[in-house]
Biopython code that builds the backbone (N, CA, C, O; Angstrom):
import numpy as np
from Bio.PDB.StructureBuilder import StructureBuilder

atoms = [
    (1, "UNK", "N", (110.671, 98.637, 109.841)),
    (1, "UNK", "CA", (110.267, 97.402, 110.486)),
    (1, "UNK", "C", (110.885, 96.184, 109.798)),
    (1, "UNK", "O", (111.480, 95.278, 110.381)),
    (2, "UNK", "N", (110.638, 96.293, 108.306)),
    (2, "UNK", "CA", (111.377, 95.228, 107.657)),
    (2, "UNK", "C", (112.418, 95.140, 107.134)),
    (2, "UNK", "O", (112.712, 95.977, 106.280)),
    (3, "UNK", "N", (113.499, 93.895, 107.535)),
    (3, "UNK", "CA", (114.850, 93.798, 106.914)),
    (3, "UNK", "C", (115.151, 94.545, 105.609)),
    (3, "UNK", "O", (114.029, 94.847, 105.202)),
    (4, "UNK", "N", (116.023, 94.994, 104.758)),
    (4, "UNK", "CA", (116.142, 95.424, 103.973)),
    (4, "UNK", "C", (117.458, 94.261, 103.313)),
    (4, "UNK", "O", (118.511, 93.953, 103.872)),
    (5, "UNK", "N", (116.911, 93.775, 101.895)),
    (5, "UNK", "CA", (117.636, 92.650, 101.176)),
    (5, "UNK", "C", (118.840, 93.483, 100.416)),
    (5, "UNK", "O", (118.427, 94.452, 99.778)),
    (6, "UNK", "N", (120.082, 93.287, 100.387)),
    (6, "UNK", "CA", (120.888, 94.110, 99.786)),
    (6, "UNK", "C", (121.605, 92.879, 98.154)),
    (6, "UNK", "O", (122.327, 93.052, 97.172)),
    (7, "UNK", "N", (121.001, 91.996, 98.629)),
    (7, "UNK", "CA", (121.347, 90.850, 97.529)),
    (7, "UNK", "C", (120.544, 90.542, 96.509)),
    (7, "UNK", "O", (121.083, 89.792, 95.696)),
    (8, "UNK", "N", (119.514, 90.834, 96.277)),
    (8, "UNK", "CA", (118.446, 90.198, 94.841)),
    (8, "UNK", "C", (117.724, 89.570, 95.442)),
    (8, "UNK", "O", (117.899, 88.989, 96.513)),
    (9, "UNK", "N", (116.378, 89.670, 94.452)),
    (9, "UNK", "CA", (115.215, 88.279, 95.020)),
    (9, "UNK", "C", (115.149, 87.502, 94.223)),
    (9, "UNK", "O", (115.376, 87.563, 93.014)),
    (10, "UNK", "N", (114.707, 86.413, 95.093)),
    (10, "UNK", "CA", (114.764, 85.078, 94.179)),
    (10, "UNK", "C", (113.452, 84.614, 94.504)),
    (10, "UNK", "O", (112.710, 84.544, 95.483)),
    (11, "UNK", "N", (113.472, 84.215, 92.828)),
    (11, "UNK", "CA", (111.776, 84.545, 92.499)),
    (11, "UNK", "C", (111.857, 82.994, 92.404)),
    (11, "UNK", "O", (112.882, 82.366, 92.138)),
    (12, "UNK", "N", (110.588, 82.448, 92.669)),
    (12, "UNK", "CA", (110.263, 80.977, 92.569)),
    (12, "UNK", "C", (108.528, 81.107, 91.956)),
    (12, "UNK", "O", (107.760, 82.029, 92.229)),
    (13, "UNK", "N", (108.126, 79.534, 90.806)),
    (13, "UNK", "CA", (107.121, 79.796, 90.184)),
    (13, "UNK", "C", (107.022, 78.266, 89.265)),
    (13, "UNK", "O", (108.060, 77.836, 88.761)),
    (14, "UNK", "N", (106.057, 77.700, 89.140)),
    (14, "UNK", "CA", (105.882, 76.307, 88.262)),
    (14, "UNK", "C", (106.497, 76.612, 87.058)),
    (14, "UNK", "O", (106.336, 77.652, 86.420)),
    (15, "UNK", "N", (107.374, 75.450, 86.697)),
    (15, "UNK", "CA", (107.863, 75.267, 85.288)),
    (15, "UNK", "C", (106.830, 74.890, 84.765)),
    (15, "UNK", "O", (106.011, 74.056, 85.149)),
    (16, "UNK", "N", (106.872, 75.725, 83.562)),
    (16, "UNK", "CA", (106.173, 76.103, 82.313)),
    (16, "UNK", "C", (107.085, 76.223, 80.861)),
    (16, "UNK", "O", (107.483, 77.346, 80.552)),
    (17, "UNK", "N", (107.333, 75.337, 80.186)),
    (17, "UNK", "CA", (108.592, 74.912, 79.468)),
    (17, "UNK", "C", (107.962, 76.097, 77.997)),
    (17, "UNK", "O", (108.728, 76.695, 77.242)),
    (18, "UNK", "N", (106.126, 76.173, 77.922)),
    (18, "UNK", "CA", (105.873, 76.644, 77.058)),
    (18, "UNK", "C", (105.856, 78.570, 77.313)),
    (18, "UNK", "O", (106.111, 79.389, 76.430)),
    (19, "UNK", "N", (105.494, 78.875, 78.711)),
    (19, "UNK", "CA", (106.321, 80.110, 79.035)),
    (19, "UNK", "C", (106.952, 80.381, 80.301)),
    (19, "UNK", "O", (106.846, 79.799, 81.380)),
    (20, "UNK", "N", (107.852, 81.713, 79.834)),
    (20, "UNK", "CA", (108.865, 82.312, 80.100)),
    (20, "UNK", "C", (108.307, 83.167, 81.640)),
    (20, "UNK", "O", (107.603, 84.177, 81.644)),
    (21, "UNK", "N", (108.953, 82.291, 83.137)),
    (21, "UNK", "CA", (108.373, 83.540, 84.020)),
    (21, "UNK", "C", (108.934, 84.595, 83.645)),
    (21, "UNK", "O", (109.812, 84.781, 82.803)),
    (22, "UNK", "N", (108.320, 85.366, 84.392)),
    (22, "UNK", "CA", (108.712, 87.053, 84.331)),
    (22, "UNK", "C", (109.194, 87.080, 86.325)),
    (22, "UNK", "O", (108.905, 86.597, 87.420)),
    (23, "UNK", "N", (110.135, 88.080, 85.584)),
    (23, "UNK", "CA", (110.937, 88.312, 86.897)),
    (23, "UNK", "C", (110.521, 89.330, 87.448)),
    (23, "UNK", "O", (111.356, 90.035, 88.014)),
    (24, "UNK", "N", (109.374, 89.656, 87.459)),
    (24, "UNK", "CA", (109.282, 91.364, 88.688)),
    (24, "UNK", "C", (108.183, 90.933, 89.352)),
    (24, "UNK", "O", (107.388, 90.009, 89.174)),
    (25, "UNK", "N", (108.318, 91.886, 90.238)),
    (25, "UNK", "CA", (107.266, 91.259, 91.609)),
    (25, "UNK", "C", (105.902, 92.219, 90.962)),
    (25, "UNK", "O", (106.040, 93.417, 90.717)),
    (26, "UNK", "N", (104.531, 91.440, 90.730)),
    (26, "UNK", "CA", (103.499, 91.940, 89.955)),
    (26, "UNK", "C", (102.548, 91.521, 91.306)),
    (26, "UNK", "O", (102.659, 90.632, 92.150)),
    (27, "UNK", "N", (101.514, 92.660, 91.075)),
    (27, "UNK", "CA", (99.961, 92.511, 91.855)),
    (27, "UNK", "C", (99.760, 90.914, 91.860)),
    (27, "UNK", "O", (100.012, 90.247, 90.857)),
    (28, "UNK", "N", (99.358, 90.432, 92.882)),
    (28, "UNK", "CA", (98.956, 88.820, 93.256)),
    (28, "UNK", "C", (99.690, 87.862, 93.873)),
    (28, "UNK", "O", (99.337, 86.891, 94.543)),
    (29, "UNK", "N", (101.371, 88.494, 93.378)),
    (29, "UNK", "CA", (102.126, 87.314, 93.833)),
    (29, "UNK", "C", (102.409, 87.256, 95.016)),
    (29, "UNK", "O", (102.032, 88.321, 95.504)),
    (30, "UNK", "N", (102.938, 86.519, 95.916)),
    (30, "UNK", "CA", (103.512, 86.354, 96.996)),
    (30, "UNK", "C", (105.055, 86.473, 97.295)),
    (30, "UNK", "O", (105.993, 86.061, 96.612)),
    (31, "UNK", "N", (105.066, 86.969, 98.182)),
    (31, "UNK", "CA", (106.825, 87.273, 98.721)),
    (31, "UNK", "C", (106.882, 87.369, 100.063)),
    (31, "UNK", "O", (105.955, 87.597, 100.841)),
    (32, "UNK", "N", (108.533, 87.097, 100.394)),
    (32, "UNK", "CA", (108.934, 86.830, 101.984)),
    (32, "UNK", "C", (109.507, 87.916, 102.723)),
    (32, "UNK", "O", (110.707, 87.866, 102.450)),
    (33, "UNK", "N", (109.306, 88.878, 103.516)),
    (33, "UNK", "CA", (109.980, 89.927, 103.722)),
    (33, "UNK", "C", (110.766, 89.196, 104.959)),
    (33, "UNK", "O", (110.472, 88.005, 105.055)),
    (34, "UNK", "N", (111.548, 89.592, 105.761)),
    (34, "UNK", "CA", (111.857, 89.368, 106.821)),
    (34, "UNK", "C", (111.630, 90.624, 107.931)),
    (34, "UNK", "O", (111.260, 91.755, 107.617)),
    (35, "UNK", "N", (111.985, 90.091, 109.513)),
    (35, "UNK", "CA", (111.966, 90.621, 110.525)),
    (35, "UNK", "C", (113.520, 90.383, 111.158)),
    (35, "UNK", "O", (113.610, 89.187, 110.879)),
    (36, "UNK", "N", (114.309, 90.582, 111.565)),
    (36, "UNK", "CA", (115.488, 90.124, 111.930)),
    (36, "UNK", "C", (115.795, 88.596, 111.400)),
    (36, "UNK", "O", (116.018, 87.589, 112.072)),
    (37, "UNK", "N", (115.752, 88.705, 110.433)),
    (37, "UNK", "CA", (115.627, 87.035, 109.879)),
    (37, "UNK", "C", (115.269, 86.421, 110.102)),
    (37, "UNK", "O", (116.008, 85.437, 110.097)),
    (38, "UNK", "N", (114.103, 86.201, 110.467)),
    (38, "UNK", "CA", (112.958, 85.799, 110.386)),
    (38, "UNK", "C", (111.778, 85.832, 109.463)),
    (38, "UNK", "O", (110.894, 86.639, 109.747)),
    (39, "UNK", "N", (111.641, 85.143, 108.489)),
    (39, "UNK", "CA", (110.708, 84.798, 107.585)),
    (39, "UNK", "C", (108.957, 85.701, 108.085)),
    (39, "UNK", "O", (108.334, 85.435, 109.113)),
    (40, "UNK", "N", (108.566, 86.640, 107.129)),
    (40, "UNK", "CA", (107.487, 87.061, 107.077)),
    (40, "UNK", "C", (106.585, 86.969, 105.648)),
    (40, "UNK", "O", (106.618, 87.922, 104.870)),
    (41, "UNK", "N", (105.790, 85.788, 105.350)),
    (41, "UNK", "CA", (105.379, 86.086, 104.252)),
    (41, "UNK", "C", (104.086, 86.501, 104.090)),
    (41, "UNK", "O", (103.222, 86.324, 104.949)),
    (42, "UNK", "N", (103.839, 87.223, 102.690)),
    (42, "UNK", "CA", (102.586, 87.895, 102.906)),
    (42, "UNK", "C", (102.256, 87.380, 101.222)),
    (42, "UNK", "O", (103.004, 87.054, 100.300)),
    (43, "UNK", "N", (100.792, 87.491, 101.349)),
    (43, "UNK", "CA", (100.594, 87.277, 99.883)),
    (43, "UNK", "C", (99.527, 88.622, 99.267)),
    (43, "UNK", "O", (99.270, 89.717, 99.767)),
    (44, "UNK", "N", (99.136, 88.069, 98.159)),
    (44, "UNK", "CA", (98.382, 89.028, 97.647)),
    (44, "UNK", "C", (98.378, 90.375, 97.415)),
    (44, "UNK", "O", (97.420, 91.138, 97.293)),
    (45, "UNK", "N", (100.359, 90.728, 97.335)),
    (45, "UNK", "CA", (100.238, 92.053, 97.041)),
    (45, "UNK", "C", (100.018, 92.515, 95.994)),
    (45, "UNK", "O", (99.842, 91.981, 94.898)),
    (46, "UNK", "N", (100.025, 93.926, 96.427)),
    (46, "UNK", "CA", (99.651, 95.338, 95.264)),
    (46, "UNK", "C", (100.664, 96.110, 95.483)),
    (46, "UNK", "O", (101.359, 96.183, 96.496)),
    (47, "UNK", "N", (100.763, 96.921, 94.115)),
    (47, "UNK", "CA", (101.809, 97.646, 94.222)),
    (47, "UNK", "C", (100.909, 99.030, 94.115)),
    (47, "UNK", "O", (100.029, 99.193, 93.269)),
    (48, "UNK", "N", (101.385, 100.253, 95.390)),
    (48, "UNK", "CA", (100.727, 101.492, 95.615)),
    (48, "UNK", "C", (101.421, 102.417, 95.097)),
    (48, "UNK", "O", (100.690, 103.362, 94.800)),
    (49, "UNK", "N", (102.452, 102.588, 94.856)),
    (49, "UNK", "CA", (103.158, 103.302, 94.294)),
    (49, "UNK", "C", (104.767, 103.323, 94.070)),
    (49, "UNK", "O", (105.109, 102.174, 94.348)),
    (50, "UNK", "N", (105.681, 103.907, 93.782)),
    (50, "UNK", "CA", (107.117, 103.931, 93.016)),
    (50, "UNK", "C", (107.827, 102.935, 94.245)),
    (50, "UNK", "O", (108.570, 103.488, 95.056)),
    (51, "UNK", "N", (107.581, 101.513, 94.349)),
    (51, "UNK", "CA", (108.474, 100.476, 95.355)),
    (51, "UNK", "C", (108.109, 100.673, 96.460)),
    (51, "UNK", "O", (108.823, 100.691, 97.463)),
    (52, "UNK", "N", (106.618, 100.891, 96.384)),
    (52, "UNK", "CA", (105.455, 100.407, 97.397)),
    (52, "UNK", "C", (104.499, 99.503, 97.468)),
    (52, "UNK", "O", (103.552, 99.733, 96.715)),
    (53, "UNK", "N", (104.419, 98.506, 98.147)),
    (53, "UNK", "CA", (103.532, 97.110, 97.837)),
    (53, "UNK", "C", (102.459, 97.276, 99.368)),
    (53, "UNK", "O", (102.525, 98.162, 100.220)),
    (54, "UNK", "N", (101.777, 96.420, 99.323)),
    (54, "UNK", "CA", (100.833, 96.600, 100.169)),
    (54, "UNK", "C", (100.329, 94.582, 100.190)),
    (54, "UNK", "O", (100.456, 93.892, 99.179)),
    (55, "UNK", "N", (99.870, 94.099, 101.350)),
    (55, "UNK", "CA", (99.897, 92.712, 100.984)),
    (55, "UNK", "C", (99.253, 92.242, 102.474)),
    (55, "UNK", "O", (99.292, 92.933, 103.492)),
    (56, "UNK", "N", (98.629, 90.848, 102.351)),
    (56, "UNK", "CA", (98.463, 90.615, 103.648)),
    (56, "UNK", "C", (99.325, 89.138, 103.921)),
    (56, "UNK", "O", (99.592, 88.325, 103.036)),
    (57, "UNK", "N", (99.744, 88.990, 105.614)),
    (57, "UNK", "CA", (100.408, 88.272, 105.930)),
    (57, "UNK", "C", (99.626, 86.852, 106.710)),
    (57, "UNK", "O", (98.730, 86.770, 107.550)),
    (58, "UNK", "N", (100.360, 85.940, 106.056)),
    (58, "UNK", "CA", (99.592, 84.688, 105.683)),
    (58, "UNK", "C", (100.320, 83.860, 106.559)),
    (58, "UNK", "O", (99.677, 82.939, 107.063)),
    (59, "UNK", "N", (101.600, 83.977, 106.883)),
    (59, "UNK", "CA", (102.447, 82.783, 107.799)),
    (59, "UNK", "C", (103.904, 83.655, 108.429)),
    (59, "UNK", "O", (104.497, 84.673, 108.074)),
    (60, "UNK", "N", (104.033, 82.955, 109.202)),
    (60, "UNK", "CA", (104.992, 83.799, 110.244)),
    (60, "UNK", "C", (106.181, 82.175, 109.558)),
    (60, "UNK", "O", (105.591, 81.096, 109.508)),
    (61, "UNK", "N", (108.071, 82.204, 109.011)),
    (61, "UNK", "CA", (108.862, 81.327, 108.744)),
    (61, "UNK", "C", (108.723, 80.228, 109.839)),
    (61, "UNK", "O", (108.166, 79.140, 109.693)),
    (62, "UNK", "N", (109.394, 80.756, 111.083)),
    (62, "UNK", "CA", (109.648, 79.821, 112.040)),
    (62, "UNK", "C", (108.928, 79.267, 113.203)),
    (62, "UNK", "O", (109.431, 78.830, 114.238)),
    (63, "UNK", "N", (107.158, 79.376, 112.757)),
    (63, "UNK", "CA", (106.215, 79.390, 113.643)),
    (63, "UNK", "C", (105.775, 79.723, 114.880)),
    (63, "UNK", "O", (105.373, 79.202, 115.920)),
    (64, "UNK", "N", (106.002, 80.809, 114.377)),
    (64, "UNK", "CA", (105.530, 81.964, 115.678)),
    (64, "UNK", "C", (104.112, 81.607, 115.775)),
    (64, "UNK", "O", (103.583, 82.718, 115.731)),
    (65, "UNK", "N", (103.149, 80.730, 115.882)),
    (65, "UNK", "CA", (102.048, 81.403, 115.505)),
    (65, "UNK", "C", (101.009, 82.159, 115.102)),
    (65, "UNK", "O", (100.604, 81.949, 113.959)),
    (66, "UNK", "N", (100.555, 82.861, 115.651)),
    (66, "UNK", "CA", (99.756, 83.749, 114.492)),
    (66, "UNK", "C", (99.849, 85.216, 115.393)),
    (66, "UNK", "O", (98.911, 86.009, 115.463)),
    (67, "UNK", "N", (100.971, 85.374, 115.958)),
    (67, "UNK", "CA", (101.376, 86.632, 116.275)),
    (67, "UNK", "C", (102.975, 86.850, 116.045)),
    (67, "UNK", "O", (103.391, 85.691, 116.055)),
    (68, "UNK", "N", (104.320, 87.873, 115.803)),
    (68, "UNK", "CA", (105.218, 87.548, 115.536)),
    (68, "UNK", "C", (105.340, 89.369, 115.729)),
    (68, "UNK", "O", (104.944, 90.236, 114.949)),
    (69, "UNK", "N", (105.879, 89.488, 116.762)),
    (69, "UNK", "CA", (106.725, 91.097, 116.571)),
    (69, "UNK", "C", (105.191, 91.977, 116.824)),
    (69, "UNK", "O", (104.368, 91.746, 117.710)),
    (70, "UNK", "N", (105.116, 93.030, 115.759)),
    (70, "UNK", "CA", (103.815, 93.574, 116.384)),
    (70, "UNK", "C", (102.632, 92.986, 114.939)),
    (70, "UNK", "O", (101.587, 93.617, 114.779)),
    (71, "UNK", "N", (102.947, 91.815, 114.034)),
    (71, "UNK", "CA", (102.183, 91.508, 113.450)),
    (71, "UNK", "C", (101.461, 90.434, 113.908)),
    (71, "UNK", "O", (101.678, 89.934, 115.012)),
    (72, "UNK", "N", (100.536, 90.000, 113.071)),
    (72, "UNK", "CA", (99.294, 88.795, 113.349)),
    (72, "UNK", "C", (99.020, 88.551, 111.863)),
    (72, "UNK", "O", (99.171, 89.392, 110.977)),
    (73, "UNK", "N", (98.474, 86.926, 111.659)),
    (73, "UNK", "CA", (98.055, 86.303, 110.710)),
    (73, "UNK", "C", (96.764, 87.208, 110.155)),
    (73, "UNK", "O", (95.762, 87.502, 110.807)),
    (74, "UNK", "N", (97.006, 87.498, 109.042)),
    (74, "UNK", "CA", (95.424, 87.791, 107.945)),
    (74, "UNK", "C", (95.933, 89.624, 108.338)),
    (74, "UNK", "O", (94.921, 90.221, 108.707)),
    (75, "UNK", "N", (96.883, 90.331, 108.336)),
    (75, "UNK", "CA", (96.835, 91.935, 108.734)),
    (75, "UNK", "C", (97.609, 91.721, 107.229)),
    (75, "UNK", "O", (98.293, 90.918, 106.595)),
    (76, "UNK", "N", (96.923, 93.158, 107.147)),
    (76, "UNK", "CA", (97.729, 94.373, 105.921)),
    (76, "UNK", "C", (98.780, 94.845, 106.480)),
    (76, "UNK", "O", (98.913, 95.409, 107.566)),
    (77, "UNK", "N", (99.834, 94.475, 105.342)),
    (77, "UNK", "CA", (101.275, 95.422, 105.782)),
    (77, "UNK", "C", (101.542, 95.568, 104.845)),
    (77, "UNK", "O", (101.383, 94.800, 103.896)),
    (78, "UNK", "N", (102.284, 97.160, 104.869)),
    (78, "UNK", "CA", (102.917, 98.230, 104.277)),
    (78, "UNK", "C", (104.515, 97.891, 103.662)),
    (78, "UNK", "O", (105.132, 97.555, 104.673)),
    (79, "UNK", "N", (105.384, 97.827, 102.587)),
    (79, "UNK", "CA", (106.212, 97.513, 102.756)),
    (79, "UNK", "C", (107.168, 97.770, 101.238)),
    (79, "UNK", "O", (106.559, 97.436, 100.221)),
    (80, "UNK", "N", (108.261, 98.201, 101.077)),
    (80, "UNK", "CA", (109.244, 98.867, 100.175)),
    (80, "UNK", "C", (109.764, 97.307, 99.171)),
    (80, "UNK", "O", (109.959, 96.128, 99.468)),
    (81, "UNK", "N", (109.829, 98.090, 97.942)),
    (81, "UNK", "CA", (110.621, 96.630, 97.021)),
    (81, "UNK", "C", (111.669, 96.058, 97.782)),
    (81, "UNK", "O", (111.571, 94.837, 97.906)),
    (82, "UNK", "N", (112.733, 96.637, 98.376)),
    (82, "UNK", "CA", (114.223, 96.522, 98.773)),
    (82, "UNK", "C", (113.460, 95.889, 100.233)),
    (82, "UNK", "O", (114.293, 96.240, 101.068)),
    (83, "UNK", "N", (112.612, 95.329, 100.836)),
    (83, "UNK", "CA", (112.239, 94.433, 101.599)),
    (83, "UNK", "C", (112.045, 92.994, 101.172)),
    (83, "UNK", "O", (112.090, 91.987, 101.879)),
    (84, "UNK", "N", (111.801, 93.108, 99.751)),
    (84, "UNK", "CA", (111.442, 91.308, 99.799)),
    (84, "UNK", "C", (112.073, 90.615, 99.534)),
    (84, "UNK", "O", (112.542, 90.853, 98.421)),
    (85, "UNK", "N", (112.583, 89.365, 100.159)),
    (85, "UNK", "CA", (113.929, 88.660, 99.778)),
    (85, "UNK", "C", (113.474, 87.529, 98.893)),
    (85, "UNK", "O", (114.381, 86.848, 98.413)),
    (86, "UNK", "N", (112.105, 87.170, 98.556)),
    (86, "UNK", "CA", (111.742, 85.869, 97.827)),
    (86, "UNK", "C", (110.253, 86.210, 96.879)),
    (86, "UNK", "O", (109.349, 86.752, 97.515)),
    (87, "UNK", "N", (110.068, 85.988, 95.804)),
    (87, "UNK", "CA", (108.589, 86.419, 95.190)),
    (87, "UNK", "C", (108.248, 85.249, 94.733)),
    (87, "UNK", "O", (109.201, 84.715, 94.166)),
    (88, "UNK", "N", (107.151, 84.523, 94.734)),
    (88, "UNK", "CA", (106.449, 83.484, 94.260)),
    (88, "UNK", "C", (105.736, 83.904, 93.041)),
    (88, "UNK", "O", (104.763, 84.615, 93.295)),
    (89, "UNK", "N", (105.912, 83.700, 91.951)),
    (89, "UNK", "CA", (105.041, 83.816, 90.885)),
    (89, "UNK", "C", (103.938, 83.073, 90.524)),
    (89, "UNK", "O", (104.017, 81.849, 90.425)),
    (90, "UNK", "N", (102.556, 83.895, 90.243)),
    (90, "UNK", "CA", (101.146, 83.423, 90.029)),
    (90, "UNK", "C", (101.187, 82.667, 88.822)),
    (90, "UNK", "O", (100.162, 82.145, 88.385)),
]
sb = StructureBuilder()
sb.init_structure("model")
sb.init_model(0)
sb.init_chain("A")
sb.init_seg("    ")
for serial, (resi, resn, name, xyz) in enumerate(atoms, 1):
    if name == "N":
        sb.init_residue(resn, " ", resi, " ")
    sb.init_atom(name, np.array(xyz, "f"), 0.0, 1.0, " ", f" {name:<3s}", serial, name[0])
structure = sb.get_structure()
């Protein structure tokens, strides 16, 4: 269902001069998967197992409203590391 990023994620997160983000996508943070490029972000994932996350989706990029493909605002989705093109750090 979801794009697959063949380029790296780019992690975004408040400067903190006294620490160092960490670059891996951890339980809580938020990230952007796409749909045909189209922006899907979800927050609050978990990771279920070996580059399995689990998360719910909070905003559709280009305002779809609160339906977009076969998702809807506030659903659990299923979804592989090599899906997320952006991680927000907590």
């Amino acid at each position: 269902m979801f794009d697959v990023n063949e380029y790296g994620i780019h992690f975004v997160g408040d400067y903190d001069q006294n620490k160092r983000m960490s670059y891996t996508v951890e339980n809580g943070d938020s990230v952007t998967l796409k749909i045909d490029d189209e922006d899907v972000n979800v927050k609050d994932i978990v990771q279920t197992g070996d580059n399995e996350y689990t998360g719910i989706v909070y905003d559709f990029g280009s305002s779809h409203g609160v339906t977009f493909m076969d998702l809807v605002l506030e659903q659990q989705v299923e979804f592989k590391f090599e899906n997320i093109f952006s991680c927000g750090k907590q």
